[in-house]
TILOFI-617953 format. One record per residue: residue number from 0; x, y, z of N, C-alpha, C in turn; residue in one letter. Coordinates in steps of 0.05 Angstrom, whole numbers, plus 5000, padded with zeros to 4 digits. Last residue first. Layout:
REM residues N
+-----+------+------+------+------+------+------+------+------+------+-----+
|   n |  nxx |  nyy |  nzz | caxx | cayy | cazz |  cxx |  cyy |  czz | res |
+-----+------+------+------+------+------+------+------+------+------+-----+
| NUM |    X |    Y |    Z |    X |    Y |    Z |    X |    Y |    Z |   a |
...
+-----+------+------+------+------+------+------+------+------+------+-----+
This chain:
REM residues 101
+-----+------+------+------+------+------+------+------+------+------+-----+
|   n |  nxx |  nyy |  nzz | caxx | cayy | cazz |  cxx |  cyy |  czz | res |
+-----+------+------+------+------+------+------+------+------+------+-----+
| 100 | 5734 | 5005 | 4133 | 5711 | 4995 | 4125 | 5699 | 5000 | 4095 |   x |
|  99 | 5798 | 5011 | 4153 | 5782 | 4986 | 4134 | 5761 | 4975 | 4128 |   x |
|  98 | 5803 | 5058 | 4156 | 5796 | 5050 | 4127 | 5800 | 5034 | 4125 |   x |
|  97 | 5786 | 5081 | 4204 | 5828 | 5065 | 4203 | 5824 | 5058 | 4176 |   x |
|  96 | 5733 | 5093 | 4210 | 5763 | 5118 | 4205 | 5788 | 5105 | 4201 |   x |
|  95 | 5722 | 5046 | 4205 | 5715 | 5061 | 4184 | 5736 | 5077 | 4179 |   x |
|  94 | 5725 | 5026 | 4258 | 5737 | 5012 | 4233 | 5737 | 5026 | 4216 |   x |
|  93 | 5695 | 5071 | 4285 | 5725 | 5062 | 4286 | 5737 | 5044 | 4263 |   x |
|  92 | 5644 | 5052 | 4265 | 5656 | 5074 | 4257 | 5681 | 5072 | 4265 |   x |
|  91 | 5655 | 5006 | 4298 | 5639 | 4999 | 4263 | 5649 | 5020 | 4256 |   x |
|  90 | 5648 | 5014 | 4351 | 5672 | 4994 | 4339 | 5666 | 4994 | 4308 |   x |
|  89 | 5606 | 5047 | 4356 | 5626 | 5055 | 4362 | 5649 | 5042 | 4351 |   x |
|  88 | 5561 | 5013 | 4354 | 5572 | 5028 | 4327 | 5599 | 5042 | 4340 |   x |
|  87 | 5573 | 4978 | 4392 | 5567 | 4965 | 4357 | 5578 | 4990 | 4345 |   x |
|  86 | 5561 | 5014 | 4436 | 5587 | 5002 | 4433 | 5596 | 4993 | 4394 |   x |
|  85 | 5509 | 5025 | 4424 | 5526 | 5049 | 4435 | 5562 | 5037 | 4416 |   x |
|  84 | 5482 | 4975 | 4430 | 5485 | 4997 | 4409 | 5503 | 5008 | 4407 |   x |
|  83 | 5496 | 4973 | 4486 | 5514 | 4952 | 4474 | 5510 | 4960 | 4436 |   x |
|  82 | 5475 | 5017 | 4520 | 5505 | 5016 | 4506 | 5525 | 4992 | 4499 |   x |
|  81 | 5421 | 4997 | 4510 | 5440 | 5030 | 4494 | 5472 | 5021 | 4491 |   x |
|  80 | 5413 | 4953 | 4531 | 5417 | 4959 | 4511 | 5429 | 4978 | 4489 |   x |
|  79 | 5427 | 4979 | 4589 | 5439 | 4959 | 4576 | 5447 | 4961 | 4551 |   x |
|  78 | 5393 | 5019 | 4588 | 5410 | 5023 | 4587 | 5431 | 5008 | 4582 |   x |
|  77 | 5345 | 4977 | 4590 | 5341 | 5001 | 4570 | 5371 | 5009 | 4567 |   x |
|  76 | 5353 | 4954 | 4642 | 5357 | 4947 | 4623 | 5361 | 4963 | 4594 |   x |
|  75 | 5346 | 4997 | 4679 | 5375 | 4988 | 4675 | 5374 | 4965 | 4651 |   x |
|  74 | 5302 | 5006 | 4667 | 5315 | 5032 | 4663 | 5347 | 5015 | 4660 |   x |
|  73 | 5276 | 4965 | 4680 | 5267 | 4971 | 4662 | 5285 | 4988 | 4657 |   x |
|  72 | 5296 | 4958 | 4738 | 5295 | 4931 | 4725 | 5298 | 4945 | 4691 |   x |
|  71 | 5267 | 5006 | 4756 | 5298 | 5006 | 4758 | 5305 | 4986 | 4742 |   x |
|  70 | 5210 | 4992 | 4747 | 5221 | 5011 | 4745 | 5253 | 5009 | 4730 |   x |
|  69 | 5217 | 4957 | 4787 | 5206 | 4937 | 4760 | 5210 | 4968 | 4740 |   x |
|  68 | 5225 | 4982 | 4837 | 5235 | 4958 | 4830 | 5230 | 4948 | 4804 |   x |
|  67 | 5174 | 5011 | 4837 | 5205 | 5020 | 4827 | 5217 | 5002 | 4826 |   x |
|  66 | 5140 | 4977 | 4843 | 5136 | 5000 | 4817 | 5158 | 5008 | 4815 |   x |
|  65 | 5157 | 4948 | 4888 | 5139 | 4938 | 4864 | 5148 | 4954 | 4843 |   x |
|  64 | 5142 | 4993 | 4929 | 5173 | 4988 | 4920 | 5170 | 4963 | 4891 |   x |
|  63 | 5088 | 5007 | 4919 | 5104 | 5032 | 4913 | 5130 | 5021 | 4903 |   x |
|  62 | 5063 | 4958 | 4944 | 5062 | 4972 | 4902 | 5081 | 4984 | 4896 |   x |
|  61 | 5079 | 4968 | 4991 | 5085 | 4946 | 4970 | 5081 | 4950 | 4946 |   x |
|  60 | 5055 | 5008 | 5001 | 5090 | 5012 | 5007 | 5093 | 4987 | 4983 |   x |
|  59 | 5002 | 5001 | 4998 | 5013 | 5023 | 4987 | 5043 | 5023 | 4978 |   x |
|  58 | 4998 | 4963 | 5038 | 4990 | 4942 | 5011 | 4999 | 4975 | 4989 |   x |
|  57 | 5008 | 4983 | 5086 | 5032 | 4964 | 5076 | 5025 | 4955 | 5045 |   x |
|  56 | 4966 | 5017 | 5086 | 4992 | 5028 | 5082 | 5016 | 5006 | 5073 |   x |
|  55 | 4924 | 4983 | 5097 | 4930 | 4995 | 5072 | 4957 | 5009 | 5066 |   x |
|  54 | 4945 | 4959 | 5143 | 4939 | 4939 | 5123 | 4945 | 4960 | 5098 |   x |
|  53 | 4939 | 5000 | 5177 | 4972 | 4992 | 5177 | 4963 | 4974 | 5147 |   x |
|  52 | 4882 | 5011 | 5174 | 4899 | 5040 | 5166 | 4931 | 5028 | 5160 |   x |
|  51 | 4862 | 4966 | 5198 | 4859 | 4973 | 5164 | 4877 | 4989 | 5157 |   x |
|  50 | 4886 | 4968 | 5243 | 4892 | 4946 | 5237 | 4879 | 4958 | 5199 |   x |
|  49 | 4861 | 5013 | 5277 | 4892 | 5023 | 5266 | 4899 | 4993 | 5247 |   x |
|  48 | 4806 | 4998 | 5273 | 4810 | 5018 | 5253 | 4844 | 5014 | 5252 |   x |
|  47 | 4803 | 4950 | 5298 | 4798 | 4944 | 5270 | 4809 | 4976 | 5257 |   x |
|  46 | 4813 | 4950 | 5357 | 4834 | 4941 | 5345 | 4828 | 4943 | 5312 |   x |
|  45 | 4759 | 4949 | 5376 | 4781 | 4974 | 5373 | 4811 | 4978 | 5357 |   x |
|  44 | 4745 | 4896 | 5375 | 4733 | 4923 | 5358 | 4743 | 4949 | 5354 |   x |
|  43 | 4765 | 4873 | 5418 | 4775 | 4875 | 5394 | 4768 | 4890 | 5370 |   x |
|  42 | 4754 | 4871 | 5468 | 4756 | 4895 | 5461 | 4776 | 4902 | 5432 |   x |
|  41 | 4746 | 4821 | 5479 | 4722 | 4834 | 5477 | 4732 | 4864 | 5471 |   x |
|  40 | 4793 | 4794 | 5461 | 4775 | 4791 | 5444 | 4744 | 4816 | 5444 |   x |
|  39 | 4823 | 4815 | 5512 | 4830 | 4825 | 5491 | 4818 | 4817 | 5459 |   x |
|  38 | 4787 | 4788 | 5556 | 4784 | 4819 | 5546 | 4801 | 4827 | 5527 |   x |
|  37 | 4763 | 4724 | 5525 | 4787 | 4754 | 5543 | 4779 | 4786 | 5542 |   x |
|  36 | 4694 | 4717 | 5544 | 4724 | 4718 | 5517 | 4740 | 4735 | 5539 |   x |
|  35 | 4644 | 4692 | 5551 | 4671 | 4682 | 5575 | 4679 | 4687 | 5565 |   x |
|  34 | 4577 | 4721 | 5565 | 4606 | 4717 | 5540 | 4629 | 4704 | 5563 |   x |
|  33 | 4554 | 4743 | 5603 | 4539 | 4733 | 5576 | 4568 | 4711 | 5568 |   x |
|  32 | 4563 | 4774 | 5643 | 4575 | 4749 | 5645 | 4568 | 4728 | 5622 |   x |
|  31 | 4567 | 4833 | 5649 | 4535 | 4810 | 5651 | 4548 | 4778 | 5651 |   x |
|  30 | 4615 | 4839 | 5630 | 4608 | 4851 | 5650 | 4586 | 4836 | 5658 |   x |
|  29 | 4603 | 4821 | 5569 | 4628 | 4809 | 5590 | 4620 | 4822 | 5609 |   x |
|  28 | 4568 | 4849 | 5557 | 4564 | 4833 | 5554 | 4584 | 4815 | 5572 |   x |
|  27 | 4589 | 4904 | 5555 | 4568 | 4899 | 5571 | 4563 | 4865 | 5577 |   x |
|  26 | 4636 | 4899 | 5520 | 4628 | 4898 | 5550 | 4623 | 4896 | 5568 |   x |
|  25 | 4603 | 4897 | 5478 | 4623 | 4869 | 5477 | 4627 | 4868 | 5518 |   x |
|  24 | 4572 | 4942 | 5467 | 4565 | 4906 | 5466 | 4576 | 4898 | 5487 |   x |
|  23 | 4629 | 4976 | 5462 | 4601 | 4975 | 5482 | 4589 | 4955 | 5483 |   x |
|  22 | 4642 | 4956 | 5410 | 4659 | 4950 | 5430 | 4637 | 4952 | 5462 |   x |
|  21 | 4598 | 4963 | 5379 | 4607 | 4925 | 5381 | 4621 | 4935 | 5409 |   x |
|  20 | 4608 | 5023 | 5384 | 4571 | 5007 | 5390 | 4581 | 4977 | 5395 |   x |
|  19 | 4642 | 5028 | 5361 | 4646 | 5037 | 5386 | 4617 | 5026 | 5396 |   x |
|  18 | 4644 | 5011 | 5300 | 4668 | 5002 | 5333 | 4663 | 5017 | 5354 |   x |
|  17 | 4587 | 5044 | 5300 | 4596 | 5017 | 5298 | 4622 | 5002 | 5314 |   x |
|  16 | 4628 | 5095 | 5292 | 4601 | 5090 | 5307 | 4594 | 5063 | 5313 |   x |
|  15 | 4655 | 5092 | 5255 | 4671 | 5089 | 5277 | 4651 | 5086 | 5298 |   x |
|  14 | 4630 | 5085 | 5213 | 4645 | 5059 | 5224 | 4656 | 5065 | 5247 |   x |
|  13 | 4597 | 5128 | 5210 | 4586 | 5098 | 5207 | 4601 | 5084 | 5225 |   x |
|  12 | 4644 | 5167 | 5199 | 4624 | 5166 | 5221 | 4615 | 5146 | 5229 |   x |
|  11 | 4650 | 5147 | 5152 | 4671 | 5146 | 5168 | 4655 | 5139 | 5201 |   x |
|  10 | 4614 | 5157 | 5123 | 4622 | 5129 | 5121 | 4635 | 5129 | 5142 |   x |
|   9 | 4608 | 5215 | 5121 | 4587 | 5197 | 5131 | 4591 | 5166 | 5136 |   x |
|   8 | 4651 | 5232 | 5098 | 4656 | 5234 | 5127 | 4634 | 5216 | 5133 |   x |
|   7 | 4650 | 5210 | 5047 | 4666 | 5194 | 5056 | 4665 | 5204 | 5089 |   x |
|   6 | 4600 | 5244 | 5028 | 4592 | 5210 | 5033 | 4620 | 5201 | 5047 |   x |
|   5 | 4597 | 5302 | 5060 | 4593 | 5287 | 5046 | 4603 | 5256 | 5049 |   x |
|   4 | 4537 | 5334 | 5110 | 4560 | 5311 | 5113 | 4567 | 5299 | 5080 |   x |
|   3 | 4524 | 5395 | 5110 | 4521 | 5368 | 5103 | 4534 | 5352 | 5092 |   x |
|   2 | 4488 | 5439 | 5159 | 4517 | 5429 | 5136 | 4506 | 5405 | 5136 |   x |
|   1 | 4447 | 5485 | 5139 | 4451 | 5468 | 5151 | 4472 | 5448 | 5138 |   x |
|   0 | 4428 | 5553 | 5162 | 4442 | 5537 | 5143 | 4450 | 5511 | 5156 |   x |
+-----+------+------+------+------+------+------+------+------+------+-----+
């Protein structure tokens, strides 16, 4: 039996195969003297997976407080309005029971 990769481990695989193929490059290449970059350019390829993983998590956190923030905006308004309803008839039926409505 032969397993088989579905498409998001195969992507994964890809990419991390890839940062690890540029970062090898990058190396070899500084080691040969090809390239004059720092070594913290030539081993910037390592830097791309935790740099997507913090990107999406901050573009997650930001919707998230977004959604409650505009949430709470919505709920404390809603409740606004209730109890300025709330209040209307409260003062309308009070007049009623003293009979002067």
């Amino acid at each position: 039996m032969s397993k088989k990769s579905n498409t998001v481990e195969g992507g994964t695989t890809f990419f991390i195969s890839l940062v690890n193929f540029l970062t090898l490059v990058f190396i070899i290449l500084k080691l040969l003297g090809k390239i004059n970059w720092s070594w913290w350019k030539v081993l910037s390829p390592l830097w791309l997976p935790p740099v997507l993983m913090l990107g999406i998590a901050f573009v997650f956190i930001g919707l998230f407080i977004l959604r409650a923030v505009r949430l709470n905006i919505w709920q404390t308004h809603k409740s606004n309005k209730d109890n300025k309803s709330n209040k209307f008839l409260r003062n309308n039926l009070k007049g009623d029971q003293d009979g002067k409505g």
